[in-house]
CHARMM-style PDB file with segment names, atoms N, HN, CA, C and O in Angstrom:
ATOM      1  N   UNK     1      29.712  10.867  -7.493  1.00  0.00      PROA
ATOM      2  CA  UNK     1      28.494  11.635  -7.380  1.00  0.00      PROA
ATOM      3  C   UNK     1      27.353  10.977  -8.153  1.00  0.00      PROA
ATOM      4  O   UNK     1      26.240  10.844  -7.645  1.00  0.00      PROA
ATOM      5  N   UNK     2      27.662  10.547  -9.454  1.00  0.00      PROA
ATOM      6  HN  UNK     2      28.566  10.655  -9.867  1.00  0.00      PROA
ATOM      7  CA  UNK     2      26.779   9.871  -9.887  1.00  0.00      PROA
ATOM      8  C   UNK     2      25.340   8.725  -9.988  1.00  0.00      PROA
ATOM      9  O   UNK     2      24.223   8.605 -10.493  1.00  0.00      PROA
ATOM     10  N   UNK     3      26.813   7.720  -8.675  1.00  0.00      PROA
ATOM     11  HN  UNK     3      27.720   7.817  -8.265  1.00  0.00      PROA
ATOM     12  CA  UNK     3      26.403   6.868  -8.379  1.00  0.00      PROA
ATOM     13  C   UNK     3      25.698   6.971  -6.396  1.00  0.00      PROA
ATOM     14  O   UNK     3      25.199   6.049  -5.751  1.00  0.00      PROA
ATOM     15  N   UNK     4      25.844   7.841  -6.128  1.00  0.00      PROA
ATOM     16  HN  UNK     4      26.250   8.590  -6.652  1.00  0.00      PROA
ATOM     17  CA  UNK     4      24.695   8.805  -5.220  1.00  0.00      PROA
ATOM     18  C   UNK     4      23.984   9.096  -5.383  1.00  0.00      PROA
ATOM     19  O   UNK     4      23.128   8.965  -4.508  1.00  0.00      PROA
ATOM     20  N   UNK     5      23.612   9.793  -6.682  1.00  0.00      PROA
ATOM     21  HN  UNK     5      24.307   9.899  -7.393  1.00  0.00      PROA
ATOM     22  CA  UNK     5      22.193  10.168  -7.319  1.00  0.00      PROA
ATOM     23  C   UNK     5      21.567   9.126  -7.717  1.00  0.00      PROA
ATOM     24  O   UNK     5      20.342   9.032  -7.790  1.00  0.00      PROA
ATOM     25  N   UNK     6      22.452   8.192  -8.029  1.00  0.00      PROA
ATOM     26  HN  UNK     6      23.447   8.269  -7.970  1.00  0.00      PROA
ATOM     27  CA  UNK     6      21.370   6.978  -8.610  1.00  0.00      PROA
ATOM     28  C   UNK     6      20.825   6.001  -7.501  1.00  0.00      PROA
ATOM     29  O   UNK     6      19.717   5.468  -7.571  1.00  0.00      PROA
ATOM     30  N   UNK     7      21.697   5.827  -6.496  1.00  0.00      PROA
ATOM     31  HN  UNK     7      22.597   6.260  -6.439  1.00  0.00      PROA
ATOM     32  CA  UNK     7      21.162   5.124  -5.173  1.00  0.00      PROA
ATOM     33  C   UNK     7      19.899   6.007  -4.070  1.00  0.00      PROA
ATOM     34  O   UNK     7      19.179   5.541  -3.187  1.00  0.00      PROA
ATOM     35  N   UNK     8      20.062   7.654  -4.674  1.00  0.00      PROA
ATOM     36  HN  UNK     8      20.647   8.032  -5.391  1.00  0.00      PROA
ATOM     37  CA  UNK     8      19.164   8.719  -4.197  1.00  0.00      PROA
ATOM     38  C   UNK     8      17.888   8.304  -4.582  1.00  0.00      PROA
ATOM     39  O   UNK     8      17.003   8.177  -3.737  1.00  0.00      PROA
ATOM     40  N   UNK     9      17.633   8.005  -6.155  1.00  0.00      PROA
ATOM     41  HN  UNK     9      18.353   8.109  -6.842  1.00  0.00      PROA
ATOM     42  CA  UNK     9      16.623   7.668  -6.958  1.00  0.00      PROA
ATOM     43  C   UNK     9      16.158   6.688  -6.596  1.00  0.00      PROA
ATOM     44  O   UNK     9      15.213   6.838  -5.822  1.00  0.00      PROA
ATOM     45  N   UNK    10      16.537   5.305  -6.930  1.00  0.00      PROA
ATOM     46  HN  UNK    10      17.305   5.184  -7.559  1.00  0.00      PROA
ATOM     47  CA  UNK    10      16.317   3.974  -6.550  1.00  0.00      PROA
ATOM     48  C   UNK    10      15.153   4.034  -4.733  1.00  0.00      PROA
ATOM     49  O   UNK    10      14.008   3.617  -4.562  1.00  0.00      PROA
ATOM     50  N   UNK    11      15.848   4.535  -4.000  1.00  0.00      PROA
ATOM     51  HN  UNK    11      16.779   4.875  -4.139  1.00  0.00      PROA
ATOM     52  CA  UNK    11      15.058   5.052  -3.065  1.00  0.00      PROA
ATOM     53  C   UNK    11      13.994   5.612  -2.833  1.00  0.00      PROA
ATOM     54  O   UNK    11      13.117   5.207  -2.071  1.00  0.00      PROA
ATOM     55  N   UNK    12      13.988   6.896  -3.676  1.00  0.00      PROA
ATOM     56  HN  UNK    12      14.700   7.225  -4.296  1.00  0.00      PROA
ATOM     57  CA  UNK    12      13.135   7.615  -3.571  1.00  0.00      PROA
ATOM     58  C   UNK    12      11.696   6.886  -4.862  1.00  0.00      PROA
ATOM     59  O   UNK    12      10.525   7.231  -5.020  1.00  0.00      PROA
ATOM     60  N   UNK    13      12.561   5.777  -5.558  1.00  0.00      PROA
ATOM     61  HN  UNK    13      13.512   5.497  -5.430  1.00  0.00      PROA
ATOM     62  CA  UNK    13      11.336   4.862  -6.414  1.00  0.00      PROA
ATOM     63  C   UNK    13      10.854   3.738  -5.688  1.00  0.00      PROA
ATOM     64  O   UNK    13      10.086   2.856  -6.073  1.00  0.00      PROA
ATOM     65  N   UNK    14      11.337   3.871  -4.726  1.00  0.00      PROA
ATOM     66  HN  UNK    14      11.961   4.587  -4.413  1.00  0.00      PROA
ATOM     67  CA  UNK    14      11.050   2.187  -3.514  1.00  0.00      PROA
ATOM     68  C   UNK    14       9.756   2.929  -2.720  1.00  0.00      PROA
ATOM     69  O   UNK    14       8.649   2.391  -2.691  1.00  0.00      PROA
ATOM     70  N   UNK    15      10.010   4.132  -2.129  1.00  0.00      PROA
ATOM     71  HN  UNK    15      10.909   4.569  -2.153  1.00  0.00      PROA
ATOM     72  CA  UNK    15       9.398   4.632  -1.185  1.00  0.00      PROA
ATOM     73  C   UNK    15       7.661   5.281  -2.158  1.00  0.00      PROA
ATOM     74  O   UNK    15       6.495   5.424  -1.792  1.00  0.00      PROA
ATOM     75  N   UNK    16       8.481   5.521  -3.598  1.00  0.00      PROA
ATOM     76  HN  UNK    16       9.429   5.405  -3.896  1.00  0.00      PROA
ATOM     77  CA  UNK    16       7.064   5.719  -3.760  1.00  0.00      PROA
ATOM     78  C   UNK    16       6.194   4.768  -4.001  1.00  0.00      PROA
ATOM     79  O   UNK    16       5.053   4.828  -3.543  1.00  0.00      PROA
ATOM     80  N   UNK    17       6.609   3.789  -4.734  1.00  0.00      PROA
ATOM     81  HN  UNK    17       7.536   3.740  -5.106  1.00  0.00      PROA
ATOM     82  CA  UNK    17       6.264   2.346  -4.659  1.00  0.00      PROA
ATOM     83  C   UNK    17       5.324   1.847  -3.641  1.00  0.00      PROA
ATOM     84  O   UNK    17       4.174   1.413  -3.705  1.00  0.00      PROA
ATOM     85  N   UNK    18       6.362   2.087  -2.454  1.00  0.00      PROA
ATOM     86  HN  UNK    18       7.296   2.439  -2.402  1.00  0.00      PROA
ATOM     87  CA  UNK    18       5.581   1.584  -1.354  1.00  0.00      PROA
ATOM     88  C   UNK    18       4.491   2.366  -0.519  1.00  0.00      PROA
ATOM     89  O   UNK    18       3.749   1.787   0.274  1.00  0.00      PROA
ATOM     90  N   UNK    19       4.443   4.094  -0.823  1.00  0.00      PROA
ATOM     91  HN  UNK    19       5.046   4.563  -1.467  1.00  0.00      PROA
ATOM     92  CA  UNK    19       3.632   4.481  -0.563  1.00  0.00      PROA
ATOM     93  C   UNK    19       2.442   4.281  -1.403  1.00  0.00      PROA
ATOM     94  O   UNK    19       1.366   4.389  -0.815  1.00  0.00      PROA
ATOM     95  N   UNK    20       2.420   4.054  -2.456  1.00  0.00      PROA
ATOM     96  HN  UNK    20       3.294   3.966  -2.933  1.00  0.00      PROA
ATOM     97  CA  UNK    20       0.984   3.906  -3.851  1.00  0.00      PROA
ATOM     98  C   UNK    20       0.191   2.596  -2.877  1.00  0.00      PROA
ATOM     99  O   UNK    20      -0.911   2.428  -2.354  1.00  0.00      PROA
ATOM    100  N   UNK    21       1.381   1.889  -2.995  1.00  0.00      PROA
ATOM    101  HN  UNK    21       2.276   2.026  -3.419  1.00  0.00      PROA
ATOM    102  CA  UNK    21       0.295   0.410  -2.400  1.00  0.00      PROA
ATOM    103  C   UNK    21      -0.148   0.087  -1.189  1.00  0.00      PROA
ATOM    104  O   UNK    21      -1.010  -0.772  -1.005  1.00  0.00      PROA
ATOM    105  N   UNK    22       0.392   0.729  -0.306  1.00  0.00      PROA
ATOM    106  HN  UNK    22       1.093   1.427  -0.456  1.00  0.00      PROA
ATOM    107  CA  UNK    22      -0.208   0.935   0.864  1.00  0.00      PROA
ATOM    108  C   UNK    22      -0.977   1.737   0.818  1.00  0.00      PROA
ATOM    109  O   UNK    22      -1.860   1.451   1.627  1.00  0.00      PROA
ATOM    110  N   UNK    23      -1.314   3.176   0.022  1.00  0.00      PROA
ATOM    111  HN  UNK    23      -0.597   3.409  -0.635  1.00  0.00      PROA
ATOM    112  CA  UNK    23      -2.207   3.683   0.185  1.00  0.00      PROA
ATOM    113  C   UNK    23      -4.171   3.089  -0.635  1.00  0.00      PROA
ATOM    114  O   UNK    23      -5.334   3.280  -0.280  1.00  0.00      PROA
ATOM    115  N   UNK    24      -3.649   2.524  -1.536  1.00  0.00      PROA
ATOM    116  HN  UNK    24      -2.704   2.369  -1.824  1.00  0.00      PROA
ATOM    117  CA  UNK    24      -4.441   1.988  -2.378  1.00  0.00      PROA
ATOM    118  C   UNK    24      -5.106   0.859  -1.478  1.00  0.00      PROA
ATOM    119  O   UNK    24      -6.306   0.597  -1.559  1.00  0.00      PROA
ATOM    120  N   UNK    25      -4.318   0.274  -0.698  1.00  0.00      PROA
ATOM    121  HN  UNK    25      -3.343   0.487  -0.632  1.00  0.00      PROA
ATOM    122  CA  UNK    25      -5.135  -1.047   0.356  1.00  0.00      PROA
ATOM    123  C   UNK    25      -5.667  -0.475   1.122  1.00  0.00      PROA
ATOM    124  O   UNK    25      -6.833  -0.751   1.405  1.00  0.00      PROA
ATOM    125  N   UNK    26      -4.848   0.731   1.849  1.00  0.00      PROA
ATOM    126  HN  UNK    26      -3.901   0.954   1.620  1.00  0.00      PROA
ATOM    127  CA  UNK    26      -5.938   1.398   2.788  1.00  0.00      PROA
ATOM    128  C   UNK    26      -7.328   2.021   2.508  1.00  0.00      PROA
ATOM    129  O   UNK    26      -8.293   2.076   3.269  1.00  0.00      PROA
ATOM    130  N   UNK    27      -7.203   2.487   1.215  1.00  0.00      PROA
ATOM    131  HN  UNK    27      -6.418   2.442   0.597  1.00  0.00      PROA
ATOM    132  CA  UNK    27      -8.600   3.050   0.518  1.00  0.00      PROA
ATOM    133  C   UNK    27      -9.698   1.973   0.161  1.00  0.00      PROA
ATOM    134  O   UNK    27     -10.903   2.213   0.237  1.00  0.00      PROA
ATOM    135  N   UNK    28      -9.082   0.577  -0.297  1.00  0.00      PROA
ATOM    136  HN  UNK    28      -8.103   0.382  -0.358  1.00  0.00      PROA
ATOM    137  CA  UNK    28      -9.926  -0.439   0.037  1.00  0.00      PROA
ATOM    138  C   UNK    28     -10.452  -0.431   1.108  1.00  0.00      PROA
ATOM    139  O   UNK    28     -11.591   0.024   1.210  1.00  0.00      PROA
ATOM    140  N   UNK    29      -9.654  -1.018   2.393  1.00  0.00      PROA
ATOM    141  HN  UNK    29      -8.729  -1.388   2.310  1.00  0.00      PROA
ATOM    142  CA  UNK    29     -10.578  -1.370   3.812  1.00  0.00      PROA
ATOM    143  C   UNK    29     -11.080  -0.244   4.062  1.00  0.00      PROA
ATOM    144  O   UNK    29     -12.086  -0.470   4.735  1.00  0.00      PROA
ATOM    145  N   UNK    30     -10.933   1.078   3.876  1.00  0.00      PROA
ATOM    146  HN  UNK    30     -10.116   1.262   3.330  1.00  0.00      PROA
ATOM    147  CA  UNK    30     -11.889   2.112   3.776  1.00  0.00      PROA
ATOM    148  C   UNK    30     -13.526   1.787   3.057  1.00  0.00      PROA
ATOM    149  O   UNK    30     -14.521   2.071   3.724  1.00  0.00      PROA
ATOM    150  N   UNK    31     -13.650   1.251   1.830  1.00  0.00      PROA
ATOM    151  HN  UNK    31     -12.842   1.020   1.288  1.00  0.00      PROA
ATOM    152  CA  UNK    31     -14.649   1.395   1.436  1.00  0.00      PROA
ATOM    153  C   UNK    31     -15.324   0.186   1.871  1.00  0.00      PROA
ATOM    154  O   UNK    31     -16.540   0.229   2.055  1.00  0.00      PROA
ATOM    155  N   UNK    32     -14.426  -1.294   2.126  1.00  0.00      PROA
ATOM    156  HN  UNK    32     -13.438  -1.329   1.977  1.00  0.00      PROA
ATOM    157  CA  UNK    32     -15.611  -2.185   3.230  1.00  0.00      PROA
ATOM    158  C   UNK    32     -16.156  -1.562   4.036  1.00  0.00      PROA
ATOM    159  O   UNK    32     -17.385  -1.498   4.061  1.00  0.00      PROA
ATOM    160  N   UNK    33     -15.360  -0.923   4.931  1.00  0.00      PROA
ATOM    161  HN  UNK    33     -14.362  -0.976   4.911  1.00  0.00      PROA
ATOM    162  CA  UNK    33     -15.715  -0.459   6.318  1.00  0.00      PROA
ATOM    163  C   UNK    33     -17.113   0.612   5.696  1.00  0.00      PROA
ATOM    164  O   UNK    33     -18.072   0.419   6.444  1.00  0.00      PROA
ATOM    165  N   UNK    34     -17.370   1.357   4.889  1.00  0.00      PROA
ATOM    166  HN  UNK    34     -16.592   1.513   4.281  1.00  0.00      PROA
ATOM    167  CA  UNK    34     -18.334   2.436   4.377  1.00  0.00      PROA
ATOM    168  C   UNK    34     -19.345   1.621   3.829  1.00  0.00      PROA
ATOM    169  O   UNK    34     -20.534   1.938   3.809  1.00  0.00      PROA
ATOM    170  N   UNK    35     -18.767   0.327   3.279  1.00  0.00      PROA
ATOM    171  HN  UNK    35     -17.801   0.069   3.295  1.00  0.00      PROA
ATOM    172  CA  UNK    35     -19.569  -0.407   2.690  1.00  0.00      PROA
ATOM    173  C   UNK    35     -20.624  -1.539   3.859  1.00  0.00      PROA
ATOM    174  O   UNK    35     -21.745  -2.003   3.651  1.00  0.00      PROA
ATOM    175  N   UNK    36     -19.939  -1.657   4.778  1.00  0.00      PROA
ATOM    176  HN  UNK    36     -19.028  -1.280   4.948  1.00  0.00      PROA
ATOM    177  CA  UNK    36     -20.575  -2.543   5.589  1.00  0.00      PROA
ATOM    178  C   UNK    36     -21.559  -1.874   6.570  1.00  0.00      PROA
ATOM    179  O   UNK    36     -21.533  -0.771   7.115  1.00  0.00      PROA
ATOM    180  N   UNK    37     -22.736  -3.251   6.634  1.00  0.00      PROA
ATOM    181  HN  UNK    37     -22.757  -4.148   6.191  1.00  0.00      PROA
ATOM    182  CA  UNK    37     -24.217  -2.173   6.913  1.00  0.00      PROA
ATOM    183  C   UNK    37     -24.423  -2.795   8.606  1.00  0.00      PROA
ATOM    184  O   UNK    37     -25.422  -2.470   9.247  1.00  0.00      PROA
ATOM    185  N   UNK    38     -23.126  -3.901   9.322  1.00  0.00      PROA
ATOM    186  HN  UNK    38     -22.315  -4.165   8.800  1.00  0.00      PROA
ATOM    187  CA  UNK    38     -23.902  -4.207  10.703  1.00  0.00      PROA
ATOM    188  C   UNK    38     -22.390  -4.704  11.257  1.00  0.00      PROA
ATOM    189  O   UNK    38     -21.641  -5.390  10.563  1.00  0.00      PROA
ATOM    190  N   UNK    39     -22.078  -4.270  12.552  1.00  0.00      PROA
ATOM    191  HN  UNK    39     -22.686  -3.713  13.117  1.00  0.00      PROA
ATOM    192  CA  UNK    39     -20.942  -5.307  13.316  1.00  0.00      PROA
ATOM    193  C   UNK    39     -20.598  -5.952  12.832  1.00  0.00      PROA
ATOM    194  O   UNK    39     -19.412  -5.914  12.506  1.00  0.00      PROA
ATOM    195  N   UNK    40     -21.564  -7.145  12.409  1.00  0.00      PROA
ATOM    196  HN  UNK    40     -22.528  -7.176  12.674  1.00  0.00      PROA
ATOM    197  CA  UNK    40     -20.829  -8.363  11.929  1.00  0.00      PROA
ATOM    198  C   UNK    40     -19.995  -8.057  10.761  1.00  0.00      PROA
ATOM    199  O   UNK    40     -18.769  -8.174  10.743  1.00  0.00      PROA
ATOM    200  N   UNK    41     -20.477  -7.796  10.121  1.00  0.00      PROA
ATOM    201  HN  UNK    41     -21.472  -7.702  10.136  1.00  0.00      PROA
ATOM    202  CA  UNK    41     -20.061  -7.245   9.021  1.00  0.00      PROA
ATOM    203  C   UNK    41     -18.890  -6.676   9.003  1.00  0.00      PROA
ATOM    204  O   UNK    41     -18.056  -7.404   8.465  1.00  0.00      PROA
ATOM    205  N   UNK    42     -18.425  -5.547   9.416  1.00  0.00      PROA
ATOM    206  HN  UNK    42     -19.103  -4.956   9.854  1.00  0.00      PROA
ATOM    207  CA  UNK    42     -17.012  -5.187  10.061  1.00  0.00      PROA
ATOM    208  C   UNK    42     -16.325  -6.182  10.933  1.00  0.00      PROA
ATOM    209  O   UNK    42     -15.126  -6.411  10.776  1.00  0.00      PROA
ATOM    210  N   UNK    43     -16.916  -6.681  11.694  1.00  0.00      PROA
ATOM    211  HN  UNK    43     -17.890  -6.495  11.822  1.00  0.00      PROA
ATOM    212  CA  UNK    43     -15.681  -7.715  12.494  1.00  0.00      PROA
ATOM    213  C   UNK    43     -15.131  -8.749  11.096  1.00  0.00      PROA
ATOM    214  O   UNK    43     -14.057  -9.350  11.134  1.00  0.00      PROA
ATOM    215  N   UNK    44     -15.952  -8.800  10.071  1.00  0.00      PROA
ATOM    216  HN  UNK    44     -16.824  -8.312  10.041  1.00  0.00      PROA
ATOM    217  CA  UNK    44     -15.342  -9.656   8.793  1.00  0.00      PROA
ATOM    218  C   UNK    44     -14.454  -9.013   8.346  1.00  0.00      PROA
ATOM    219  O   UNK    44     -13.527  -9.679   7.887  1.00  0.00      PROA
ATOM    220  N   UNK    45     -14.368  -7.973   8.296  1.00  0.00      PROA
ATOM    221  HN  UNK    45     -15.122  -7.431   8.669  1.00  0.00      PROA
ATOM    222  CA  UNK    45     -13.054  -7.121   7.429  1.00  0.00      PROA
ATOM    223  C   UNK    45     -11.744  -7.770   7.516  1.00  0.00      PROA
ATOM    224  O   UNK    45     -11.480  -7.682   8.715  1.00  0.00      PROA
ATOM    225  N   UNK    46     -11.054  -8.195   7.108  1.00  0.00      PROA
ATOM    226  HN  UNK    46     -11.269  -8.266   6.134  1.00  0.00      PROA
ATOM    227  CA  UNK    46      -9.550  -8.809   7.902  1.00  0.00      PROA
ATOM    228  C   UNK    46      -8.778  -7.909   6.797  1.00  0.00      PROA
ATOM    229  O   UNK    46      -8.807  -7.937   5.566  1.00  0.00      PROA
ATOM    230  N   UNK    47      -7.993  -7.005   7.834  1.00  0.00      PROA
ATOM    231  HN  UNK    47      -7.969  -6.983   8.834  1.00  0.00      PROA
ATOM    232  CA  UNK    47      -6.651  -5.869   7.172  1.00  0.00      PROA
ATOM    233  C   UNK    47      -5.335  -6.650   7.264  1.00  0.00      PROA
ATOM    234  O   UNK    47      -4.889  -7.347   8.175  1.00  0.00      PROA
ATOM    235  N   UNK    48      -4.934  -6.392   6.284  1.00  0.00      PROA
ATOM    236  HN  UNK    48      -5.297  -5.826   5.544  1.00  0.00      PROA
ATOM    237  CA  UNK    48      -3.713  -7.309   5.805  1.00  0.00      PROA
ATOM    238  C   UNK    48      -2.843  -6.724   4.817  1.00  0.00      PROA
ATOM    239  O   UNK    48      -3.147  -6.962   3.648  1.00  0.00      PROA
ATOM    240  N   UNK    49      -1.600  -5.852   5.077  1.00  0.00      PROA
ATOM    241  HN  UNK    49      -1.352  -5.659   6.026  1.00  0.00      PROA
ATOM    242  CA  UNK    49      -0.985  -5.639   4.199  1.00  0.00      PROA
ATOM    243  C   UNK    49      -0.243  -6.310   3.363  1.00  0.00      PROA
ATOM    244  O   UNK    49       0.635  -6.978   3.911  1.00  0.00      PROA
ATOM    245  N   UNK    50      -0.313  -6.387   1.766  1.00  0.00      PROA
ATOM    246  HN  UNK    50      -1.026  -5.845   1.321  1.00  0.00      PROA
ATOM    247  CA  UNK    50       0.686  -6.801   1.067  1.00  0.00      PROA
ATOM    248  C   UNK    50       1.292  -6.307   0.118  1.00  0.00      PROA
ATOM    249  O   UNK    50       0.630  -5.512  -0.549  1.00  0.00      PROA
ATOM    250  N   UNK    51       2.615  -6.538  -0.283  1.00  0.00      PROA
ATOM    251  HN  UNK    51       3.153  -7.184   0.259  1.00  0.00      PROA
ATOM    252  CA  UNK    51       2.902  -5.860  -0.832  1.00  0.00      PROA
ATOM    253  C   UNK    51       3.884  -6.180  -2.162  1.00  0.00      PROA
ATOM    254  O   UNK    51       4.986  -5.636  -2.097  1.00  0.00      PROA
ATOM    255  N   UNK    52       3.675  -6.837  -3.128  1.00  0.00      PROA
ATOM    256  HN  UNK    52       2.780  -7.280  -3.181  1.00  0.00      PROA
ATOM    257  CA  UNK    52       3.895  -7.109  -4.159  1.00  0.00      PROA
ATOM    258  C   UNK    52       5.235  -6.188  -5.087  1.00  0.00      PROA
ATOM    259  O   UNK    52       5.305  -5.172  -5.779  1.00  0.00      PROA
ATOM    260  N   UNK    53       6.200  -7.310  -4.568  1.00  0.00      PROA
ATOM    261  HN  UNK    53       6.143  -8.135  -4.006  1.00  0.00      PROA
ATOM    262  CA  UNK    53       7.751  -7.124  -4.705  1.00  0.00      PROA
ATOM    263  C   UNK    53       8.382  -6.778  -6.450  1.00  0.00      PROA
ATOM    264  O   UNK    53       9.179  -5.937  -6.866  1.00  0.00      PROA
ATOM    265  N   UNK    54       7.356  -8.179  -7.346  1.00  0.00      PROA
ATOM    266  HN  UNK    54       6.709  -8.862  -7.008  1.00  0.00      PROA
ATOM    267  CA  UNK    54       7.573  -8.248  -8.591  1.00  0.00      PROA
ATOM    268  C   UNK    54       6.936  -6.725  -9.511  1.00  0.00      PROA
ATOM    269  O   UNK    54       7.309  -6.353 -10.623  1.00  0.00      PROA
ATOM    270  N   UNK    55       5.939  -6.099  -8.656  1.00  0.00      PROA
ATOM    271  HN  UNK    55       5.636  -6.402  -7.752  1.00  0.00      PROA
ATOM    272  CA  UNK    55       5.803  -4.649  -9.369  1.00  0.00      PROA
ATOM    273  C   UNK    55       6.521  -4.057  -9.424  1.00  0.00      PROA
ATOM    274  O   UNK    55       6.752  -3.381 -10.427  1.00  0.00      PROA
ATOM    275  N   UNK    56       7.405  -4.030  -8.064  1.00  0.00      PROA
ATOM    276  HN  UNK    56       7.218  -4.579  -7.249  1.00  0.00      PROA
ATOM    277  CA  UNK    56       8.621  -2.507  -8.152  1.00  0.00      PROA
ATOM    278  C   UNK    56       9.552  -3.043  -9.567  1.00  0.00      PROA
ATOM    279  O   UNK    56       9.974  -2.399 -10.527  1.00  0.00      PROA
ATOM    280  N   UNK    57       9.647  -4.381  -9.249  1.00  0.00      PROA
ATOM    281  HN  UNK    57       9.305  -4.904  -8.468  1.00  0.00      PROA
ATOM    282  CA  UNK    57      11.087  -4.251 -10.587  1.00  0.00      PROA
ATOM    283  C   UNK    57      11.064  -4.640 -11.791  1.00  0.00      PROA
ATOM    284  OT1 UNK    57      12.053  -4.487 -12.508  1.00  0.00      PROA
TER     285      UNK     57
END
């Protein structure tokens, strides 16, 4: 049982992990996109998720 709860956890610390940083990039290209004043300008945006492995552990 123990070692269920702890593989429960580990999970449920991956997923939040990975929700923080995906949400945090998305709130970026959010504020180009608010930030940008013409087309061109937005067609520059380039969305690109990443996601930085050495934080979780």
């Amino acid at each position: 049982m123990a070692l269920l709860r702890q593989k429960a956890y580990e999970k449920t610390m991956q997923f939040r992990f990975l929700t923080n940083a995906i949400a945090g990039q998305r709130q970026h290209f959010e504020d180009l996109l608010k930030a940008a004043e013409t087309a061109e300008a937005i067609e520059q945006i380039e969305v690109s998720y990443q996601l930085n492995r050495e934080e979780n552990e």
